[in-house]
C-alpha positions as CSV (number, residue, x, y, z in Angstrom):
1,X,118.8,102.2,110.3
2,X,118.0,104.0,113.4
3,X,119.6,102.7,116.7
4,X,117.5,104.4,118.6
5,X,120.1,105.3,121.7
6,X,119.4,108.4,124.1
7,X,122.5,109.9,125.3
8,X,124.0,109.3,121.8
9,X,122.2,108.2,118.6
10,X,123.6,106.7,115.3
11,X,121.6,106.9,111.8
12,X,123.1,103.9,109.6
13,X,123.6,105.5,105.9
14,X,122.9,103.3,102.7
15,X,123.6,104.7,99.5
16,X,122.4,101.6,96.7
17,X,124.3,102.3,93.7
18,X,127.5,102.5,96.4
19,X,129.7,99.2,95.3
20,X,133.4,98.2,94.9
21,X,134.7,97.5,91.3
22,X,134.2,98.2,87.7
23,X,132.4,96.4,85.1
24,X,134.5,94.0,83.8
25,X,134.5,90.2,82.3
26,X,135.0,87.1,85.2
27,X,134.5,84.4,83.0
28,X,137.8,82.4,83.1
29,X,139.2,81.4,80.0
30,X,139.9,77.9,80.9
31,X,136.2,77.1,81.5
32,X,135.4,75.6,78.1
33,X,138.2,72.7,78.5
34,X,137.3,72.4,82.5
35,X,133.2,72.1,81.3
36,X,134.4,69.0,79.2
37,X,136.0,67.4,81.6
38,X,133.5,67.8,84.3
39,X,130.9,66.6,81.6
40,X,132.6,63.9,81.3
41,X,133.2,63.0,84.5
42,X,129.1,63.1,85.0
43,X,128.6,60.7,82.0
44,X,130.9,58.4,84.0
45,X,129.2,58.6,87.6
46,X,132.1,60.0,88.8
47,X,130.3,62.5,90.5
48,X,132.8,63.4,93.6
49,X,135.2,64.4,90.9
50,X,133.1,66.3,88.8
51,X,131.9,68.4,91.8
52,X,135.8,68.9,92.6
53,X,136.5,69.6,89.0
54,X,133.5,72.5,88.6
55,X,135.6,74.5,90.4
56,X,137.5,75.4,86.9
57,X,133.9,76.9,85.7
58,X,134.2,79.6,88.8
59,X,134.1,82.9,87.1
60,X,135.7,85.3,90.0
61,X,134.8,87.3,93.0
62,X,131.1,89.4,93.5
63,X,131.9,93.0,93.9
64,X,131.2,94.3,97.5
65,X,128.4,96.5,98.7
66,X,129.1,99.0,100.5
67,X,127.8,100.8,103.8
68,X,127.4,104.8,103.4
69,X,128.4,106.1,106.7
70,X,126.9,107.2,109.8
71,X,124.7,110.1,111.4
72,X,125.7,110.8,114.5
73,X,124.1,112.3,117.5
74,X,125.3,113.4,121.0
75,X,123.7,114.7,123.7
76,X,124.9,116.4,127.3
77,X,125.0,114.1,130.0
78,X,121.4,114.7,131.8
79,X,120.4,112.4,129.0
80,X,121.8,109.5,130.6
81,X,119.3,110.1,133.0
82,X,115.6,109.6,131.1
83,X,112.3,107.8,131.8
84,X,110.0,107.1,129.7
85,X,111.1,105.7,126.8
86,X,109.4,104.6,124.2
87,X,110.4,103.4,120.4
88,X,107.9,103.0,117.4
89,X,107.8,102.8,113.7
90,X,104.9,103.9,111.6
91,X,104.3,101.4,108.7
92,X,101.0,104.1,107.7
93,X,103.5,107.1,107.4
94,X,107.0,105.4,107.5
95,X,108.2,106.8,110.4
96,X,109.9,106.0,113.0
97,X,109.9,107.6,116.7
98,X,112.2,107.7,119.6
99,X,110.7,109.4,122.7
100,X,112.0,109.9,126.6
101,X,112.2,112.1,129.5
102,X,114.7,113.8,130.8
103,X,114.5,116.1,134.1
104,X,110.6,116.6,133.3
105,X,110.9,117.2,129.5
106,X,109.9,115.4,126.6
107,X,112.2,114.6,124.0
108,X,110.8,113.6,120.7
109,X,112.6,112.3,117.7
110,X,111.5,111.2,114.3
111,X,113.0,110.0,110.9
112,X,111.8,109.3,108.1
113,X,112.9,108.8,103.9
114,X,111.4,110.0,101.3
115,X,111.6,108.6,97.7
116,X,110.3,111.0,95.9
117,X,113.0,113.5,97.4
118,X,115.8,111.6,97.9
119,X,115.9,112.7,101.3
120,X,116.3,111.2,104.7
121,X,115.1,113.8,107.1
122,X,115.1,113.3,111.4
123,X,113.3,116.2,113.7
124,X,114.4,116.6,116.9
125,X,112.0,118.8,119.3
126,X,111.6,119.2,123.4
127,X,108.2,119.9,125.4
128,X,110.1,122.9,127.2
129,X,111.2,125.9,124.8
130,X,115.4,125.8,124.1
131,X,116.0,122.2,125.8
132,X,117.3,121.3,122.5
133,X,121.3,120.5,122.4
134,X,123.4,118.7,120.7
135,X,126.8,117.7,118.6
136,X,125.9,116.0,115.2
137,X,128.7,114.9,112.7
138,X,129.3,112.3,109.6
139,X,131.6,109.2,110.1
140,X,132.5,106.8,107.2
141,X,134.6,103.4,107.6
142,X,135.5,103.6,104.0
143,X,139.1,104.4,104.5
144,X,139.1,106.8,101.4
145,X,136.9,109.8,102.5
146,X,136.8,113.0,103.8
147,X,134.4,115.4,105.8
148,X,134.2,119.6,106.2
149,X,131.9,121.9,106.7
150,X,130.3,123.4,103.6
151,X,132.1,127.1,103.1
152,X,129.0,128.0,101.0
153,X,126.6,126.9,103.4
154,X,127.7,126.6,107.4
155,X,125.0,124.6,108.5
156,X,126.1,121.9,106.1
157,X,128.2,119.2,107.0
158,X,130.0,117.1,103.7
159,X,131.1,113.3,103.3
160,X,133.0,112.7,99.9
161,X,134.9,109.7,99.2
162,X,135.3,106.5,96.7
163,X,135.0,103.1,96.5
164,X,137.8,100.9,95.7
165,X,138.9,100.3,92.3
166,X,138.7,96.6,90.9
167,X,142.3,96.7,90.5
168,X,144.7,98.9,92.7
169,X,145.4,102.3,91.9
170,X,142.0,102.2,89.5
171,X,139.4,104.7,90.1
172,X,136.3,103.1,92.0
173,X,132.8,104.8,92.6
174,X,132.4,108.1,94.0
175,X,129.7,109.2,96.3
176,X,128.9,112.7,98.6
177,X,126.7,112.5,101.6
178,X,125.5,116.0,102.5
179,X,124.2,117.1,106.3
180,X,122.1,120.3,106.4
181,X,121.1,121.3,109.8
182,X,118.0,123.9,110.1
183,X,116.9,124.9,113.9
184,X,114.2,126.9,115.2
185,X,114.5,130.7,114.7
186,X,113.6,132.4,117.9
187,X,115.9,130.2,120.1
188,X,119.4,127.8,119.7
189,X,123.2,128.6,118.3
190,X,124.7,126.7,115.4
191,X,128.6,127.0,116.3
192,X,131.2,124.5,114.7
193,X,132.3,121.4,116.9
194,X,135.8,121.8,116.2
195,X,138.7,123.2,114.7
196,X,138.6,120.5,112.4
197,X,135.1,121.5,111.1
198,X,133.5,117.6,110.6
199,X,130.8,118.5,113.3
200,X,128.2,120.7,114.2
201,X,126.9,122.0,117.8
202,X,123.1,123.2,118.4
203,X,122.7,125.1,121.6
204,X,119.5,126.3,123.3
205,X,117.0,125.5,120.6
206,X,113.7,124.7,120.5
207,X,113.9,122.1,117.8
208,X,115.9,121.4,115.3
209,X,115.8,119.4,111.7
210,X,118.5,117.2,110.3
211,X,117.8,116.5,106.2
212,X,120.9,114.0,104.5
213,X,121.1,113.7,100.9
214,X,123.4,111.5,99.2
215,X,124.7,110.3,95.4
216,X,126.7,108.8,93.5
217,X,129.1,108.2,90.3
218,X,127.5,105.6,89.1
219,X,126.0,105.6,85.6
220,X,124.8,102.3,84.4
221,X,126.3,98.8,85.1
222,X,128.5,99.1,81.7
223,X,129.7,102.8,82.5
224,X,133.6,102.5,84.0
225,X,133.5,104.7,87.6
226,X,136.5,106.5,85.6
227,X,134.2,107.7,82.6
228,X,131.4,108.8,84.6
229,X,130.0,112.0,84.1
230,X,128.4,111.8,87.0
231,X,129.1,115.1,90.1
232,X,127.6,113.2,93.6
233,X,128.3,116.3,95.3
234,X,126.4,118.8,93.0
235,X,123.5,115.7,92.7
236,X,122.9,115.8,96.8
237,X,122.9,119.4,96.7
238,X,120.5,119.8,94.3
239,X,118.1,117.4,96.3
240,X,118.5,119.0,99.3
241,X,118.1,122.9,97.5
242,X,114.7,121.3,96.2
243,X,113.5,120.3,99.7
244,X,114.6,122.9,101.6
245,X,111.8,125.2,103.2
246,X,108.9,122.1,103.1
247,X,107.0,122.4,106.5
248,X,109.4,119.7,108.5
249,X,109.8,121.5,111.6
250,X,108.0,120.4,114.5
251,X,104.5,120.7,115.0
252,X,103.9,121.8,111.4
253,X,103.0,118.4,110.4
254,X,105.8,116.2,109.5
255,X,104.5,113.9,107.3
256,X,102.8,116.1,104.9
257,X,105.3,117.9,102.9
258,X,107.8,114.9,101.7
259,X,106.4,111.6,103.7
260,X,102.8,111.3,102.4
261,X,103.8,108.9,99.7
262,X,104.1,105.6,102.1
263,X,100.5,105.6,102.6
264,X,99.0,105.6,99.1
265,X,98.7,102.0,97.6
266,X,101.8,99.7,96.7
267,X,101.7,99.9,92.2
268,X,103.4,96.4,91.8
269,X,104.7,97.7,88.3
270,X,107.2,100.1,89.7
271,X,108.2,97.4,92.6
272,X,108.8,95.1,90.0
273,X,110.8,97.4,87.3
274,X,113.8,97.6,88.7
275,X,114.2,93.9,88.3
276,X,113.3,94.2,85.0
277,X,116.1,96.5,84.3
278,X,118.5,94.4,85.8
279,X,117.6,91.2,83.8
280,X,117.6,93.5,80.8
281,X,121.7,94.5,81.5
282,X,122.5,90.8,82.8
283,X,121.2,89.8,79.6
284,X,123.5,91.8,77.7
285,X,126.5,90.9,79.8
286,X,127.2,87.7,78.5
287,X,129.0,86.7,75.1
288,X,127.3,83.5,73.7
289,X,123.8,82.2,72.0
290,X,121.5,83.8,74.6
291,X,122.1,84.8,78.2
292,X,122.9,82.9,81.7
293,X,122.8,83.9,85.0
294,X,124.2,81.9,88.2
295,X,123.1,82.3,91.6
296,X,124.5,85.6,92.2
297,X,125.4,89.1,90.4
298,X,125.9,92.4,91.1
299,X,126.2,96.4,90.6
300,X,127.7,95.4,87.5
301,X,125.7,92.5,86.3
302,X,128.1,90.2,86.5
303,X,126.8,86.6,85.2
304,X,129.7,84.3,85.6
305,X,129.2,81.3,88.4
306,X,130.8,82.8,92.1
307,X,133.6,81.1,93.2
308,X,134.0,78.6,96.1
309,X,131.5,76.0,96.4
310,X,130.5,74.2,93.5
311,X,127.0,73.2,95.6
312,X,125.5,76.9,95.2
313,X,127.8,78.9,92.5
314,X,127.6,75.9,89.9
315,X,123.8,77.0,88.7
316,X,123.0,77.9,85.0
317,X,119.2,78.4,85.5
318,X,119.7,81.4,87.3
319,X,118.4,84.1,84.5
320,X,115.8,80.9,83.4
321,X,114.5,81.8,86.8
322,X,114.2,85.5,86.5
323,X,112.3,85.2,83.2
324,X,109.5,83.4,85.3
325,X,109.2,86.4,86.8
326,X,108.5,88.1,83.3
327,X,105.8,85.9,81.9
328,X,104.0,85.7,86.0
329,X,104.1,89.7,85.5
330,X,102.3,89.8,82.3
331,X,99.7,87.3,83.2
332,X,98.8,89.6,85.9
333,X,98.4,92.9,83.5
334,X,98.2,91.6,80.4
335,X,100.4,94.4,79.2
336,X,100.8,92.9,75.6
337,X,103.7,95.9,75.2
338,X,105.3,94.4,77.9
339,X,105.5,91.3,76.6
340,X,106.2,92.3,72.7
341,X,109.2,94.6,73.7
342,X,110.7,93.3,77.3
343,X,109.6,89.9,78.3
344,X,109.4,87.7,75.0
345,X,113.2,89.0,74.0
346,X,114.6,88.0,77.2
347,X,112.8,85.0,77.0
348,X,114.1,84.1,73.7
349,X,117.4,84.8,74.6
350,X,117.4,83.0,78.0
351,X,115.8,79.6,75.8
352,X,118.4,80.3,73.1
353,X,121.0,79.6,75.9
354,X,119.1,76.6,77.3
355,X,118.5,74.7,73.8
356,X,122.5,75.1,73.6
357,X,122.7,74.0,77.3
358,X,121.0,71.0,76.5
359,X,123.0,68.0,75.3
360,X,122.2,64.3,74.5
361,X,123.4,62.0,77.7
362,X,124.2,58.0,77.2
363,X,121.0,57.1,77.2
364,X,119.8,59.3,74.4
365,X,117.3,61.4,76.7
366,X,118.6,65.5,76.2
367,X,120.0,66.5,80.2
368,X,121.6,69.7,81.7
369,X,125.2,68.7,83.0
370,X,126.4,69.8,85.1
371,X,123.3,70.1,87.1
372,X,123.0,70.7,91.0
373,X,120.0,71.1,92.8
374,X,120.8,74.6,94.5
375,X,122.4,73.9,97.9
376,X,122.3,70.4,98.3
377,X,124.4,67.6,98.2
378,X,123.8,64.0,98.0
379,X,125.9,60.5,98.2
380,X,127.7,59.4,95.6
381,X,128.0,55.7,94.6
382,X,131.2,56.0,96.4
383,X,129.4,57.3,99.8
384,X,130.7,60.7,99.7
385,X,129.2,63.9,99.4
386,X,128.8,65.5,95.9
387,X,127.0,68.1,94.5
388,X,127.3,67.9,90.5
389,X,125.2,65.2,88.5
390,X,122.8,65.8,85.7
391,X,119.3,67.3,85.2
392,X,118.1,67.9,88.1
393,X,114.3,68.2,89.2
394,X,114.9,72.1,89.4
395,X,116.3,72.4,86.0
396,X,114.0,70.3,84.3
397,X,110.8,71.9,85.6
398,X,112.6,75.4,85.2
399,X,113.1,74.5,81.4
400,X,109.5,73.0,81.0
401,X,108.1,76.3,82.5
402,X,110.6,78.7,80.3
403,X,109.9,76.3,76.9
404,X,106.0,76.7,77.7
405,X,106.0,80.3,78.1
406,X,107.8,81.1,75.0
407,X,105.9,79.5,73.5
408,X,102.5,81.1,74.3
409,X,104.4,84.6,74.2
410,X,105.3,83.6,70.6
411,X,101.6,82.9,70.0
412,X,100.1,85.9,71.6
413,X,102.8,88.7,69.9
414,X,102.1,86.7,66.7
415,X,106.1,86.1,66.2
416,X,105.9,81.7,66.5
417,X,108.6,80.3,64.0
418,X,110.3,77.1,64.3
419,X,113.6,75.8,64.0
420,X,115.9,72.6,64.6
421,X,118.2,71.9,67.1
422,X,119.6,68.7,66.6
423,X,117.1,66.1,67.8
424,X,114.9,69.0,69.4
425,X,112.3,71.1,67.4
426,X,112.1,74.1,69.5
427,X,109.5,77.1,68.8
428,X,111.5,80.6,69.2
C-alpha cells in the first residue's frame, strides 16, 4: 500500500503466510450434547432458544492476520513546498507513480511487485542530477521484532521478529523483511541514520532504488511454527541475491526486467489453485465421516464454527460451497485429471458429511438442523428475533447442487456405486 505523501512517504508491508497461532483443534468437546439439545429445541419451535443454545457448537477464536511493517521515507524540508502533484497506478504494468515539484525539479517515484521475484521494488529519481535525498528505515507494530543494518551488506536494512504463539510463552511464526538500497554511481552517499543502525541516509544522488524482500516460517497449515524448518532471513536474502543487478534504475526501463508479468493474460487455473489447496487441507482438518467448513477459517485451516453470533458462525455448508467451486472449474476445462484426483474426492467427502448431516424431522421429510440462512434473522412465533430453524433455502439448494454434481463426476470418472443411508439411497 503506497500512501503516496511528499515530505514523508510510508509503503504498507504484507507478508500472506504472516498469522498468529499454531495449528491446533477448536472444536469444543461439549458440542455433541449442546447439538442435541439445540436439535431439539428446533423440533419444538423453540427457535429463540435454540439460537441462544448454538452458542455451545462455537468452536474457538480465528487466528489473526498480521500486518508486515512499514517502508518509510523522509525527505528535507523543501519538500513541503511542491507543485505539481500528480498520483497514478498502472493496471497495464502494475505500477504505481507519485510525481511533484519541488524548487523547479521533478520528483518521480514508482513501485511496483513482482510475483515471480518475490520482490517489491520503489525507484526514486530527480530531473536535476544529485537532488536525490533522503532517510529510509523499517518500522513494525508487532511488539516482538527487531531491526539493524546488515554487517555483511551496509546498504541493507533487516526486520526479524515473530508472531504470537497460540498459547503464551509458545513459539509463533517467524518472518525477516529485508531493505537493500542501491543508488546511482556517479553521485549520492549512503551513510547510516543513526547510532542505532535501523535507518539509512542517501545524500546527493541522482536516483536511487529501494528492493524489499520478505519470508516466512511457515510450512504448511499442519506444520507447528516450532518444527519449522523454515530460515525467513536466508529465504529474503536469496530473493533479493537473485534480483539484484536487473535493469531497475531509472531510465533503464523499469518495467522490463521483473514487472512484465502483469500484462500477459490472467490463466484462471493458477488464480484458482490456491483455493484448491486450501479446500484440500480444510478437508483433512476435520475428524468425522467427510469434511465441514463454517463461514470462516484460517492460516491453519481451522473448520470449527467461529464464536459469537450464532446468525453467521452457526453454518455447516461452508466447504458444500467451496466444492461448487470444484465442479464450475472443471466444466470450464474439462480437465477430467482434475476431476479424477482433486474435485470428485472432495466432493465425496464433503457429501459423506452432508448424508450424515441430514436427519429425518417430525414430519418424516430429511432437513438440516440447525440451519440458518447466513446473516439473517427472522421472528419467531414468539415475536423475537432468532436465527436457528431448519433447512433453509440455502442449504437445500446447496445440497441439491453438491448431490447432482457427484453424481455426474461419479459418471464421467466411471467410479458411480451406491449405497444406503437410512431412508436415502445416495450415489457416492
Amino acid at each position: 500500500m503506497v500512501w503516496g505523501g511528499v515530505a514523508a512517504e510510508t509503503i504498507q508491508l504484507n507478508e500472506d503466510t504472516l498469522w498468529t497461532g499454531a495449528p491446533g483443534n477448536y472444536t469444543d468437546p461439549d458440542a455433541p450434547k449442546a447439538l442435541a439439545q439445540v436439535r431439539n429445541l428446533v423440533h419444538e419451535a423453540q427457535f429463540v432458544q435454540a439460537t441462544q443454545a448454538s452458542a455451545g457448537l462455537f468452536g474457538g477464536p480465528t487466528q489473526v492476520y498480521q500486518p508486515l511493517g512499514d517502508i518509510k521515507l523522509q525527505f528535507d524540508g523543501s519538500h513541503f513546498n511542491y507543485g505539481a502533484y500528480s498520483r497514478e497506478l498502472d493496471l497495464d504494468t502494475a505500477t504505481a507513480r507519485v510525481q511533484y515539484t519541488v524548487g523547479g525539479v521533478e520528483f518521480r517515484r514508482e513501485h511496483f511487485a513482482s510475483n515471480p521475484d518475490q520482490i517489491i521494488a520503489t525507484s526514486i529519481s530527480a530531473s536535476s542530477p544529485g537532488s536525490v535525498s533522503f532517510t529510509v528505515s523499517l518500522d513494525c507494530a508487532l511488539p516482538d521484532h527487531r531491526v539493524h543494518i546488515n554487517n555483511d551488506h551496509k546498504n541493507q536494512i533487516v526486520l526479524i521478529g515473530s508472531c504470537s504463539g497460540q498459547q503464551p510463552g509458545s513459539t509463533g511464526i517467524q518472518f525477516a523483511a529485508v531493505l537493500e538500497l542501491e543508488i546511482s554511481a556517479g553521485n549520492g552517499v549512503v551513510s547510516r541514520l543513526d547510532d542505532d543502525g535501523n535507518g539509512l541516509r542517501v545524500e546527493g544522488a541522482d536516483w536511487a532504488v529501494l528492493l524489499l524482500s520478505a519470508s516466512s516460517s511457515f510450512q504448511g497449515p499442519f506444520t507447528n511454527p516450532a518444527n519449522s524448518t523454515r530460515n525467513p532471513t536466508s529465504l529474503a536474502l536469496l530473493a533479493l541475491n537473485c534480483v539484484r543487478g536487473c535493469s531497475c534504475a531509472p531510465h533503464l526501463n523499469i518495467n522490463l526486467e521483473m514487472n512484465y508479468w502483469p500484462s500477459l493474460p490472467c490463466n484462471l487455473r493458477e488464480c484458482q489453485e490456491p483455493l484448491f489447496d486450501h479446500i484440500q487441507a480444510l478437508s483433512v482438518n476435520y475428524e468425522a465421516s467427510g469434511w465441514v467448513v463454517h463461514h470462516v477459517s484460517d492460516l491453519w485451516a481451522k473448520s470449527s464454527a467461529y464464536e459469537r453470533d450464532a446468525r453467521w458462525a452457526i453454518w455447516p455448508m461452508g466447504g458444500a460451497w467451496l466444492c461448487t467451486h470444484l465442479w464450475e472449474y472443471y466444466t470450464y476445462t474439462m480437465d477430467k485429471d482434475f476431476l479424477q484426483k482433486t474435485a470428485y474426492p472432495l466432493l465425496k467427502g464433503c457429501a459423506s458429511f452432508l448424508v450424515d448431516w441430514l436427519i429425518k424431522g417430525p414430519q418424516g421429510y430429511l432437513e438440516t438442523n440447525p440451519s440458518t440462512s447466513p446473516e439473517h434473522v427472522f421472528v419467531a412465533p414468539d415475536g423475537k428475533q432468532a436465527s436457528v430453524s431448519y433447512s433453509s433455502t440455502m442449504d437445500m439448494a446447496i445440497i441439491k447442487e453438491i448431490f447432482s454434481a457427484l453424481v455426474s463426476a461419479a459418471e464421467v470418472v466411471k467410479l458411480l456405486s451406491c449405497c444406503r443411508h437410512d431412508s436415502l439411497w445416495f450415489c457416492i
